[in-house]
N, CA and C atoms as an extended XYZ file, in Angstrom:
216
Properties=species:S:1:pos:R:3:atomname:S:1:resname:S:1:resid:I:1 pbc="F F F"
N        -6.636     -119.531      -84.622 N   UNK     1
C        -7.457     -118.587      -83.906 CA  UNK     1
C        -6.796     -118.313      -82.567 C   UNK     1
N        -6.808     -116.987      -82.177 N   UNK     2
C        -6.067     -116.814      -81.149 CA  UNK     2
C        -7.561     -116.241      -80.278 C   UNK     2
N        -7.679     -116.558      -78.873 N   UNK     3
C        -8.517     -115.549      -77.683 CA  UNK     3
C        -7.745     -115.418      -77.161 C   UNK     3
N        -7.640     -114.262      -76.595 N   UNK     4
C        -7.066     -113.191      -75.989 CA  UNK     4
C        -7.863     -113.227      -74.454 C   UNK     4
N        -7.250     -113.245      -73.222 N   UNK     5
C        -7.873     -113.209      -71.820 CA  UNK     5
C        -7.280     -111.882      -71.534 C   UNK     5
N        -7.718     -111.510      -69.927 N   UNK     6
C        -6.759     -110.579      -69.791 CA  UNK     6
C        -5.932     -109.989      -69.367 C   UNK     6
N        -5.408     -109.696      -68.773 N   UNK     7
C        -3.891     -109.536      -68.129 CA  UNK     7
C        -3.675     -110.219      -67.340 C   UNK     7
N        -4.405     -111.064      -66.825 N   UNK     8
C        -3.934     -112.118      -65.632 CA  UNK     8
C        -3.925     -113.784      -66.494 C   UNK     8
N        -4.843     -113.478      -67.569 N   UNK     9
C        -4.848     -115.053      -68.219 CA  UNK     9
C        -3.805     -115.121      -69.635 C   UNK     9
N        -3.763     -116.337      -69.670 N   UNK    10
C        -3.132     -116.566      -71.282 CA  UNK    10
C        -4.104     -116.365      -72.114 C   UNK    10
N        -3.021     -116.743      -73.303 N   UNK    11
C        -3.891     -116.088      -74.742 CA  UNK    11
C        -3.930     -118.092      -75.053 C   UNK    11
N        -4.940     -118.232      -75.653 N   UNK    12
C        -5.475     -119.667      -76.156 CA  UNK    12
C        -5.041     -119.817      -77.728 C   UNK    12
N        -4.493     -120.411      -78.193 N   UNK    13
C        -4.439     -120.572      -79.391 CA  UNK    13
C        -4.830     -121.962      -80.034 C   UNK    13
N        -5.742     -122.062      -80.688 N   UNK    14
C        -6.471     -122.972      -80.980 CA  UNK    14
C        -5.792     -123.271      -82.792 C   UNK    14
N        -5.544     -123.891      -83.168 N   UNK    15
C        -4.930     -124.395      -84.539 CA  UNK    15
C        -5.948     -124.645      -85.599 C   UNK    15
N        -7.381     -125.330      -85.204 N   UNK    16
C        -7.898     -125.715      -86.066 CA  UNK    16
C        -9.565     -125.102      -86.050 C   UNK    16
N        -9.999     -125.511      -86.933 N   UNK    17
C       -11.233     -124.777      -87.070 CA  UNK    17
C       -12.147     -125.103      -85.952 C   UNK    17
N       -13.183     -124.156      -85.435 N   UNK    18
C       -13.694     -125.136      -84.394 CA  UNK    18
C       -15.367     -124.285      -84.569 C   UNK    18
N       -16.319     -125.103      -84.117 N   UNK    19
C       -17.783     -124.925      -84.464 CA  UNK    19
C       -18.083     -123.531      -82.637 C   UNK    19
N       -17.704     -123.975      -81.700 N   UNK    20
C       -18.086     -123.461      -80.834 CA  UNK    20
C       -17.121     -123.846      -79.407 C   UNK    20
N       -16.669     -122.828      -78.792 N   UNK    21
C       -15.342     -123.201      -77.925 CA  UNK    21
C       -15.927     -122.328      -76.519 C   UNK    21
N       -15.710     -123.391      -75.741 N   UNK    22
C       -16.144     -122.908      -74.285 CA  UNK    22
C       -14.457     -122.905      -73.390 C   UNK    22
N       -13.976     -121.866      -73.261 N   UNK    23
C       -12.604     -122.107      -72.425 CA  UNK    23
C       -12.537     -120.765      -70.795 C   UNK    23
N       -11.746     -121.426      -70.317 N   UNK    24
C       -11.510     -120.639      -69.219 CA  UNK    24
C        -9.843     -121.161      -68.497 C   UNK    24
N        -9.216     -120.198      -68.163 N   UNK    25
C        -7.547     -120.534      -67.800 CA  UNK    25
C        -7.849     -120.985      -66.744 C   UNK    25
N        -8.585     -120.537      -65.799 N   UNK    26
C        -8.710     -121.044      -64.162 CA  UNK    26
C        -9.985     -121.425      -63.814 C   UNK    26
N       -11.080     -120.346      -63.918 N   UNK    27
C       -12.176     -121.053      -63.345 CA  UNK    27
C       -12.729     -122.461      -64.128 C   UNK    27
N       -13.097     -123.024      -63.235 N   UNK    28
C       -14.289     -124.358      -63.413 CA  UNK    28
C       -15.223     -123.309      -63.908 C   UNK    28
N       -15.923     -124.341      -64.655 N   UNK    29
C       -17.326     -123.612      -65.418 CA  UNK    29
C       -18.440     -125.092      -65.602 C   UNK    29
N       -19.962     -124.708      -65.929 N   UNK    30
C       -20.494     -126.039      -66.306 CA  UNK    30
C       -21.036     -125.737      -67.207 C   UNK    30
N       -21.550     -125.529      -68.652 N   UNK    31
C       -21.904     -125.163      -69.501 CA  UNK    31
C       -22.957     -126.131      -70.352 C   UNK    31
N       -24.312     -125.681      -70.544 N   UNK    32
C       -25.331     -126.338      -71.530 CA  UNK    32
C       -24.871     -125.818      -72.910 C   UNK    32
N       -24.678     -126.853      -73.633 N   UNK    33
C       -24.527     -126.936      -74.759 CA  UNK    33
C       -25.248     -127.646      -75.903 C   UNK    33
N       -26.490     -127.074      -76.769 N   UNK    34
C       -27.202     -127.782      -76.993 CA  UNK    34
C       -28.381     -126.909      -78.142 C   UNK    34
N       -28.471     -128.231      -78.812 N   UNK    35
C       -29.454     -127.324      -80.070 CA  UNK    35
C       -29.017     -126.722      -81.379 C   UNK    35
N       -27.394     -127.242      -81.286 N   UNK    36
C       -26.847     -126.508      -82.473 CA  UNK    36
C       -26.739     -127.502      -83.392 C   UNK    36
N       -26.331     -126.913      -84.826 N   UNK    37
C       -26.056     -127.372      -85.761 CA  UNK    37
C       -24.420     -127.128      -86.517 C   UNK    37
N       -23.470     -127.707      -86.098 N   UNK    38
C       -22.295     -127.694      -86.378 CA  UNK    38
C       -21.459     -128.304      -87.612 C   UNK    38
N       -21.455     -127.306      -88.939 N   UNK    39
C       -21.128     -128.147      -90.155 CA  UNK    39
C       -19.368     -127.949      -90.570 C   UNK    39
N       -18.708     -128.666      -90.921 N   UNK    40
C       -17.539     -128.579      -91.556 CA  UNK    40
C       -16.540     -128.236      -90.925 C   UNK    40
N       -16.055     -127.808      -89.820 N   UNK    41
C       -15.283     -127.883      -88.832 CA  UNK    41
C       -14.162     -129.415      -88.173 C   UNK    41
N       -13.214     -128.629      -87.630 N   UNK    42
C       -12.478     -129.792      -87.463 CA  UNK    42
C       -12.730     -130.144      -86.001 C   UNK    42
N       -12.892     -129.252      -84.962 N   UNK    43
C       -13.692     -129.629      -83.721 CA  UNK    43
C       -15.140     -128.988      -83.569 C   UNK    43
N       -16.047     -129.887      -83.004 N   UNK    44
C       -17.221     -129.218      -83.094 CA  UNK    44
C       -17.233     -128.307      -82.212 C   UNK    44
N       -16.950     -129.006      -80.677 N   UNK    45
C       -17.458     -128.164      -79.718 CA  UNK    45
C       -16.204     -128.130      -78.786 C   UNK    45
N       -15.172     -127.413      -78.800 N   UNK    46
C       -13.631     -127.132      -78.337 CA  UNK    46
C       -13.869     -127.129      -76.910 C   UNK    46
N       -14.046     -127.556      -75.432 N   UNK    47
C       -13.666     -127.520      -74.399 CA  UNK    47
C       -12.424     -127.271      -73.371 C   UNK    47
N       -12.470     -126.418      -72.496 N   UNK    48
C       -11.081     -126.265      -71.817 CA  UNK    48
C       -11.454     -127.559      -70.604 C   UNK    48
N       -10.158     -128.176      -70.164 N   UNK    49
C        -9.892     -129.064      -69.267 CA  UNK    49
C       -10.594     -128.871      -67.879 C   UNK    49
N       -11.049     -127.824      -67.395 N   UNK    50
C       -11.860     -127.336      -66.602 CA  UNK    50
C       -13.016     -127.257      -66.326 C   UNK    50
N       -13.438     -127.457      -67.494 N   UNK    51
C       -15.226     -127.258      -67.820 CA  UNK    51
C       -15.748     -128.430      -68.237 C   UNK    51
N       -17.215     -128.496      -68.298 N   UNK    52
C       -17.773     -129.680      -68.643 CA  UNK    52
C       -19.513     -128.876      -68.861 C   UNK    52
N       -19.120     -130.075      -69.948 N   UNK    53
C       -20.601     -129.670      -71.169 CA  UNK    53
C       -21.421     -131.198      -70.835 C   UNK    53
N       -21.836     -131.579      -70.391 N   UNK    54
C       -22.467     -132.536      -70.193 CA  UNK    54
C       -23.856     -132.740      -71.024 C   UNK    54
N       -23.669     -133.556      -72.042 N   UNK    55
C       -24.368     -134.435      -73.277 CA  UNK    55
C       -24.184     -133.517      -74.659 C   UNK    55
N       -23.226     -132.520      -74.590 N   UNK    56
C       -22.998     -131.963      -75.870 CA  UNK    56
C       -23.142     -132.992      -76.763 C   UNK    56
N       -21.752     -133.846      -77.018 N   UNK    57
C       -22.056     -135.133      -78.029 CA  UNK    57
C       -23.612     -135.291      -78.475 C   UNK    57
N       -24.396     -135.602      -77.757 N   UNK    58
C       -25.484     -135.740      -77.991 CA  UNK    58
C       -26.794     -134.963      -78.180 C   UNK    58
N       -26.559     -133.483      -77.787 N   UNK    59
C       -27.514     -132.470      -77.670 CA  UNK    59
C       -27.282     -132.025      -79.036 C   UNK    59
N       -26.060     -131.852      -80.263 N   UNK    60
C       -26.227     -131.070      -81.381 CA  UNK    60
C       -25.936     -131.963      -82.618 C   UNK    60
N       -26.094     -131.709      -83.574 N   UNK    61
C       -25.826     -131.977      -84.591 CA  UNK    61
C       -24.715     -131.511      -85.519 C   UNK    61
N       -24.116     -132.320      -85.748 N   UNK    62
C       -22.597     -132.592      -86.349 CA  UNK    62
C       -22.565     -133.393      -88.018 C   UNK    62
N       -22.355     -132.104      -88.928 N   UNK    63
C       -22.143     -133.040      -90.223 CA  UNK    63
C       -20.284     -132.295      -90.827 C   UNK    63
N       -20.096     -133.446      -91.025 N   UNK    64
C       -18.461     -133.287      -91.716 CA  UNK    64
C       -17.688     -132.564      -90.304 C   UNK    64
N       -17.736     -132.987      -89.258 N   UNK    65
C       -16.698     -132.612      -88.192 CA  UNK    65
C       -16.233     -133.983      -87.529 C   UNK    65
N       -14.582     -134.005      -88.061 N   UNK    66
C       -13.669     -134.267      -87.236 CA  UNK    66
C       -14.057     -135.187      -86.333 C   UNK    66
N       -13.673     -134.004      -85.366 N   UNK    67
C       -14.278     -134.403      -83.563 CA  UNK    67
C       -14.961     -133.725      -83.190 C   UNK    67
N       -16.161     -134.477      -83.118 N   UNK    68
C       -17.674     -133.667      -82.451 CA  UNK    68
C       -17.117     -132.821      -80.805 C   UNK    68
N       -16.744     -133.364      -80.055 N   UNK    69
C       -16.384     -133.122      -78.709 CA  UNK    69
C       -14.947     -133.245      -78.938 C   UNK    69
N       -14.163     -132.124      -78.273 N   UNK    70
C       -12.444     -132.058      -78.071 CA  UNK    70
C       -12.704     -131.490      -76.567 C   UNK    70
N       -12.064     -132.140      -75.746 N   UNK    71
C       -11.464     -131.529      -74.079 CA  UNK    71
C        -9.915     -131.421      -74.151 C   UNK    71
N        -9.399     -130.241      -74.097 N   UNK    72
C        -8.180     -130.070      -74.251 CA  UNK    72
C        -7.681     -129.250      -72.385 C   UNK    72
């Protein structure tokens, strides 16, 4: 999967399947994440190094994924 930013950001390329992806090239972000149901995926909930989801792990539900939480 490729996202596309835009002329000032990179393009993200993500390799594997992912349930729900919160990214940003520069800004900090804080993001609620919560209430979902995330099936069969290889990351549940894809994070950029910048941001923070605080109790994702624990706010959704995860069957047949991988890695519930990835911070890349």
């Amino acid at each position: 999967m490729l996202v596309k930013g835009d002329p000032l950001t990179p393009t993200l390329k993500v390799t594997a399947t992912t349930g729900i992806l919160a990214w940003s090239a520069a800004t900090p972000f804080h993001v609620t994440i919560a209430g979902n149901t995330i099936v069969g995926d290889w990351y549940g909930i894809w994070i950029s190094r910048n941001g923070t989801a605080p109790g994702a792990a624990h706010s959704n539900t995860f069957w047949a994924v991988a890695t519930h939480v990835h911070v890349a």
